[in-house]
N, C-alpha and C positions, 0 to 999 in steps of 0.2 A: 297095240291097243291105244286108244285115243284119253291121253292125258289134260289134266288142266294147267294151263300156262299160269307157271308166276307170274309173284307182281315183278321180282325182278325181271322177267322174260318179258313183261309187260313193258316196263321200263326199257330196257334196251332196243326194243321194235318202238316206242315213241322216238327215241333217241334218233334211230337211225334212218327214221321216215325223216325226221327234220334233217337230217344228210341229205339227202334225196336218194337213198341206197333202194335198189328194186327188191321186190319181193322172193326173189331167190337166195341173192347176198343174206336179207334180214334172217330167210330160214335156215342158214348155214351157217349163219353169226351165234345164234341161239341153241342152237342145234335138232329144231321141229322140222315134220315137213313142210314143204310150201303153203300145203293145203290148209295146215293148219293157220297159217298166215294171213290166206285169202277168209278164211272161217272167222276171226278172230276180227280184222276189219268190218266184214262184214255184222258180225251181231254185236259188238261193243266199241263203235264210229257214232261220238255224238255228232251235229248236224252241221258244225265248221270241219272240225279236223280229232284226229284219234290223242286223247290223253290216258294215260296209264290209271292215271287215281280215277277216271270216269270209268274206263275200262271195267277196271278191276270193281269197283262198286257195283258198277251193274251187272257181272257176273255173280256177286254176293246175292244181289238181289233176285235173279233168278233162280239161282237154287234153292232161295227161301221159298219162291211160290212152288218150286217143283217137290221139296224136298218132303218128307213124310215125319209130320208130327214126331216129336218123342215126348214120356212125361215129364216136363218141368217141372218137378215140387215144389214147394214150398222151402223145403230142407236144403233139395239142391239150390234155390236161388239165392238161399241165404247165403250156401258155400261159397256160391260163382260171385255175388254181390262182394263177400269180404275181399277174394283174391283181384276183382277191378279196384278196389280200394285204395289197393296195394301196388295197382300199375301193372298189374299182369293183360295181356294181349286175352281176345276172345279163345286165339289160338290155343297159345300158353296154357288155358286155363283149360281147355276139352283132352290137349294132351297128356296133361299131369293128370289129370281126372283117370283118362285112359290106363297109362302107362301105373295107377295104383289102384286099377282095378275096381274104380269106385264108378256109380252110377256117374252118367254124363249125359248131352246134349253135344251136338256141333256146335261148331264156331260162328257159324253163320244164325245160328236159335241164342246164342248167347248177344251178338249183335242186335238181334231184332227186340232182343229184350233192352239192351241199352238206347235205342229209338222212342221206345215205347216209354222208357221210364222219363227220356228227355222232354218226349211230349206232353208228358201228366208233371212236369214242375222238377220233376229227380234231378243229381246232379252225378250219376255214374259216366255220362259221357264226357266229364272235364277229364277223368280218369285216360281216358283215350289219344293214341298219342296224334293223332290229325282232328282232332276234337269234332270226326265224324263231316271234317270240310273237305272239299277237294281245293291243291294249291297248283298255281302255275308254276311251271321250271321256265326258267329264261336263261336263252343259252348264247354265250359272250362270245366274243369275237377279236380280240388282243392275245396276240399271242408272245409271251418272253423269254428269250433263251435263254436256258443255263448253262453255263460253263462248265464241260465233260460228262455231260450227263450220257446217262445208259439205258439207252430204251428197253420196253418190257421186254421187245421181240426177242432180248439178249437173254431173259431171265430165262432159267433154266425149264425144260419139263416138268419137272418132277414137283417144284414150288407153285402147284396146280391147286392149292386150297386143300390137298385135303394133309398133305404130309404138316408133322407139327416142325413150328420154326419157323413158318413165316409171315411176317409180318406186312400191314396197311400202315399207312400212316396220311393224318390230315390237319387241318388248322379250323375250326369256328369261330368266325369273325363276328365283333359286338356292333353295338348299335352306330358307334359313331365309326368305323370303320379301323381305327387304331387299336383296341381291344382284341386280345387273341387268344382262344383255349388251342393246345395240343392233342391228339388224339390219334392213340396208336390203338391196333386191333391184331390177336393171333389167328391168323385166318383160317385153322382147321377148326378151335377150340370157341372163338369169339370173345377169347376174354380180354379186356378192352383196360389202357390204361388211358388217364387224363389229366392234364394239371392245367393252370395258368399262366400265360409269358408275361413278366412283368414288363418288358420291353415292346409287347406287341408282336409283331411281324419281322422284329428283327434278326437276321437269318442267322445270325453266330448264334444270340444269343438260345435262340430256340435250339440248333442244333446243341449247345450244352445242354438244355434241359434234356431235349432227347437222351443222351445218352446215360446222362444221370436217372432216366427214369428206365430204363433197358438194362443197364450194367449189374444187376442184383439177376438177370435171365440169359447174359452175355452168349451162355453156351448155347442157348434157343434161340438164338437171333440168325437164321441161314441167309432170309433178303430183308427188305423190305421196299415196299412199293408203294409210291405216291404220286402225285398229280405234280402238274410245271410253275407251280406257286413259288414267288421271286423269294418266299418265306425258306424255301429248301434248297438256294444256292448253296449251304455249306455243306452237301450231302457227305464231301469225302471224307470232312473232320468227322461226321456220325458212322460213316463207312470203319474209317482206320480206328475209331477209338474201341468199338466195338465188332472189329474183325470181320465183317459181314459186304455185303455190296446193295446200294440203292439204284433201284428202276423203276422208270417213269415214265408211266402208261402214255397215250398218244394223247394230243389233245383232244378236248370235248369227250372224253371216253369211259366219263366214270363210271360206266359198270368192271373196266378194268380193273376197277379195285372196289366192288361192288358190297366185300363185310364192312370198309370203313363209310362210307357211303351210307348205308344201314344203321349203322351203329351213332352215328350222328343224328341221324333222325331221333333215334330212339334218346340219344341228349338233348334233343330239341322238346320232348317232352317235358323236360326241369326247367329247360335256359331257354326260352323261346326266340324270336329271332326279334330283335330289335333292343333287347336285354342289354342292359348295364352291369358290364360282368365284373364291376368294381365292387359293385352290392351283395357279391357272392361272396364267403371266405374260404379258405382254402379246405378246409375243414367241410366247409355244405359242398365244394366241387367232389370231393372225396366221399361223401356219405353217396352223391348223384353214382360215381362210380362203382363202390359197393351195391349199389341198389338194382343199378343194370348187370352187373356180374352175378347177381343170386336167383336172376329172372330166369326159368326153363326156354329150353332151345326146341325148336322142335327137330332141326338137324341135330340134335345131341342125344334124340331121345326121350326129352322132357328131362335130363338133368341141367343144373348148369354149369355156364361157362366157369365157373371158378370151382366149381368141382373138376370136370375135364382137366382142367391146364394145370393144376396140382397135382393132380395125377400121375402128371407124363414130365416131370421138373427133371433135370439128369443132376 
């Protein structure tokens, strides 16, 4: 039966088109059929080249005209209006609805109401974390070795996303380029930690933060996986200090590691990108993190990530 492609599915088939990878590799990569591939080109391909956030929009957009009215109350808008307030997804908000049993609408009657409110002066679409834009990815071409590194291909089977223990891990870089948050993710549960490098990008120093911010989960830590940033040359000190082993996905392949990937985004919500993360204090980085850890999942069921991950503590 013919399913809808994510946005990450989305994602990864932009990715791979800019590879020049053919349309069999891309259905293989993702794991769709081809057909779906050539289908997927075909009705959501704006008129240069295929972008995923175009994609994906315009697939939102069609099920809105196709989809069949439900009643919007009053009641319910006021419910849906609070929980955007509060930085909940359209998603977020029809699944919890769901999952407690309560009247709801789709995700996609929840967005169109967020349109509609933008057009008449509202401001529930600041709430939204692409603030309803489509943005370019631009994809670099510098590549730096690290010394002894272990590629994904090494990492085991089983640290497949969905067993718990294993970890992503990334940097968000500030506006002037020296500024640097950390950013680690549990990639069955998505509970996400965060802090600030006071030294930037400097690779010891971040790998001490790492491990001081892992060593209170040490027994949960089976890998962790991240990109070829000259930030994570000290992978072994974070390896041995916390008994575990680091692997780094291929270059240009961030859906390799596609919850921290995610999970960034969704900090790009608080800390936009050209942000002066000196104006932040450690205190507002920490509330940002609480804030996305209490957010429902829809891989979770509509609980959240910090419910799961306390759960499953050993």
């Amino acid at each position: 039966m013919y399913k809808q492609l994510t946005m990450e599915q989305r994602y990864a088939i932009s990715v791979l088109l800019q590879r020049k990878c053919g349309k069999k590799e891309i259905s293989e990569a993702i794991g769709v059929h081809i057909s779906s591939i050539y289908r997927e080109l075909n009705r959501n391909k704006s008129k240069h080249k295929y972008s995923y956030l175009i994609a994906q929009e315009m697939s939102i957009e069609r099920k809105e005209r196709l989809c069949v009215s439900r009643k919007f109350t009053a009641a319910l808008q006021r419910d849906v209006e609070k929980k955007i307030n509060d930085d909940w997804s359209p998603e977020q908000i029809c699944g919890r609805l769901k999952a407690e049993g309560k009247p709801s609408v789709s995700h996609e009657t929840i967005y169109k109401h967020i349109r509609t409110d933008k057009r008449n002066g509202g401001a529930l679409w600041m709430h939204c974390r692409h603030k309803l834009k489509h943005r370019k990815r631009q994809v670099g071409d510098k590549r730096i070795p690290i010394r002894n590194r272990i590629g994904i291909e090494q990492r085991p089977p089983e640290a497949n996303g969905k067993r718990f223990g294993d970890w992503e891990m990334d940097t968000i870089i500030g506006k002037d380029g020296r500024e640097a948050i950390v950013t680690l993710v549990e990639r069955s549960k998505n509970y996400m930690l965060m802090s600030k490098l006071k030294y930037g990008k400097n690779a010891k120093a971040l790998a001490q933060k790492v491990i001081s911010m892992l060593l209170p989960y040490k027994n949960n830590v089976l890998t962790i996986t991240t990109d070829n940033g000259t930030e994570f040359a000290e992978h072994q000190l974070i390896a041995q200090k916390l008994n575990t082993k680091v692997f780094f996905a291929h270059p240009y392949s961030s859906w390799e590691k596609g919850a921290i990937e995610h999970t960034n985004k969704l900090i790009r919500q608080y800390i936009p990108k050209k942000s002066v993360f000196k104006t932040f204090s450690d205190a507002q980085i920490l509330e940002i993190q609480h804030k996305i850890n209490r957010r429902p999942r829809k891989k979770l069921n509509f609980k959240s990530p910090v419910q799961c991950f306390f759960n499953l503590l050993l």
